[in-house]
C-alpha positions in Angstrom: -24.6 134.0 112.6 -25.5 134.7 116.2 -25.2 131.8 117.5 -21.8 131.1 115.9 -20.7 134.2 117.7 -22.4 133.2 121.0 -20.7 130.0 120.4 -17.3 131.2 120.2 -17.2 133.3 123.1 -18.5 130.3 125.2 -16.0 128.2 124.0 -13.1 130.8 124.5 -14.4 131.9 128.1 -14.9 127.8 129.1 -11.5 127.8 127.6 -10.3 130.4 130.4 -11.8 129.9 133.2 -10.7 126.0 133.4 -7.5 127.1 133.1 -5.3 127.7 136.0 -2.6 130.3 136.6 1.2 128.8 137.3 2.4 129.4 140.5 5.4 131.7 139.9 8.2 129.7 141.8 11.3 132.6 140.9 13.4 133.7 143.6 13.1 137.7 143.2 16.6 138.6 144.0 17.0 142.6 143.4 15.9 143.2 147.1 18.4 140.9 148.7 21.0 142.5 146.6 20.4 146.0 147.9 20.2 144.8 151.4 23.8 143.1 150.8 25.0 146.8 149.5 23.8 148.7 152.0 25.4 145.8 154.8 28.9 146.1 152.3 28.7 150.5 153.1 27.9 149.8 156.2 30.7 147.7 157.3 33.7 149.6 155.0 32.6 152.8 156.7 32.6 151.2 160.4 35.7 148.9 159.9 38.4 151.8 160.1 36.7 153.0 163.4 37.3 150.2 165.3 41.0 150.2 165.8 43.0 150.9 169.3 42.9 154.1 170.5 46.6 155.2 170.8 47.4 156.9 168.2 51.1 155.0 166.5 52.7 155.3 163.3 53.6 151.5 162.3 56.1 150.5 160.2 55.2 149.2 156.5 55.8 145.7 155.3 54.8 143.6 152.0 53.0 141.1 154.7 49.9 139.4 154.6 47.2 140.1 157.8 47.2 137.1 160.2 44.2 135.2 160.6 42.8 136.1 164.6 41.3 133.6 166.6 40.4 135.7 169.8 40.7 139.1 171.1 44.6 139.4 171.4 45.7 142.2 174.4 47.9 145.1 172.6 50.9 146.4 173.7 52.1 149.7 172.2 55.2 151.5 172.6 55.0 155.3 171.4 58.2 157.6 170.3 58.4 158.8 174.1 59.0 155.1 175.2 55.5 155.3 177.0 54.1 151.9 177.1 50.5 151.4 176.6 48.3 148.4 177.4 45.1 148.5 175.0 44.1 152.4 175.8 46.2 152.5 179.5 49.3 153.8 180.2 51.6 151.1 182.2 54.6 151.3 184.0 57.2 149.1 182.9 57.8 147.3 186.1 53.6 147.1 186.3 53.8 145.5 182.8 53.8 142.0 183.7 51.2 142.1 186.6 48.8 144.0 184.5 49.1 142.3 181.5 48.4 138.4 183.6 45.5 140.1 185.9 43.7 141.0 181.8 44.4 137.5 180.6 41.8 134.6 180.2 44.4 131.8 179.5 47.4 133.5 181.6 51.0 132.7 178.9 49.1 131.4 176.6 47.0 134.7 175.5 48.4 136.5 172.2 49.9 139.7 172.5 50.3 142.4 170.0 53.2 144.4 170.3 52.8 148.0 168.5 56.0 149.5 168.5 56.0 153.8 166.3 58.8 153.7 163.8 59.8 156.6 165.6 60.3 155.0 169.2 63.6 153.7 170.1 64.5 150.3 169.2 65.5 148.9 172.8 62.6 150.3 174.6 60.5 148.0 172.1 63.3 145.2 172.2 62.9 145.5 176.9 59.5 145.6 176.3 59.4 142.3 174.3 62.1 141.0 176.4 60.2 141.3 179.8 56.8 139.7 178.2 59.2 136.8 176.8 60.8 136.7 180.5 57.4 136.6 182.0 56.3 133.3 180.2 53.8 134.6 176.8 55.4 132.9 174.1 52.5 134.2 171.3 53.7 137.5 171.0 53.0 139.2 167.6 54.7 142.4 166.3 52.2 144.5 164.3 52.9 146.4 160.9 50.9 148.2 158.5 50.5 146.6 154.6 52.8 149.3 152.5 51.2 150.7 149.9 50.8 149.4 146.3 
């Protein structure tokens, strides 16, 4: 009797110890995941602070967002008929000059042109008429997506 039990533990133990333990090859994914959320809070809490500084109320339109290459210059037009270039106020007659002494690729740079619901339709219609006059042909005229 004791050496049938002596015998069976040998046997079990030999049993064990030849055997090898499988490399565990699985991709443990729950910490990538979180990482990813915390980027995803990151970003939808930054995204609406990066917008121009001048502070316009755009009109609303069922339109999709355009797809942006480069950094377009923006052109904004408030209520007052005070025209802005990015964040700086511009005369009209200095709008031109400023506006090719900013760009990389001279007429061919895009423009945004902001223009407040509120501001007067022909101080946003001269304003597009003298960048048309001075040559930029890739003028864009933002809007904001209406709700729903």
């Amino acid at each position: 009797m004791g050496m049938g039990a002596a015998a069976g533990r040998g046997g079990g133990g030999r049993g064990r110890r030849g055997r090898k333990k499988a490399v565990m090859s699985e991709i443990n994914i729950t910490p990538m995941v979180d990482v990813m959320l915390v980027l995803l809070i990151i970003f939808m809490v930054a995204a609406p602070m990066m917008t121009a500084g001048v502070p316009i109320d755009l009109p609303k339109t069922a339109a999709a967002d355009m797809p942006s290459q480069t950094q377009p210059i923006t052109v904004a037009v408030t209520p007052d008929g005070v025209i802005y270039v990015d964040e700086n106020v511009v005369a009209e007659a200095d709008l031109t000059s400023t506006l090719t002494s900013m760009g990389a690729n001279g007429a061919e740079d895009r423009i945004f042109l902001r223009g407040d619901t509120t501001a007067d339709y022909g101080s946003v219609m001269r304003v597009m008429g003298i960048l048309s006059a001075a040559g930029f042909t890739k003028i864009g005229l933002i809007t904001e997506r209406e709700p729903g």
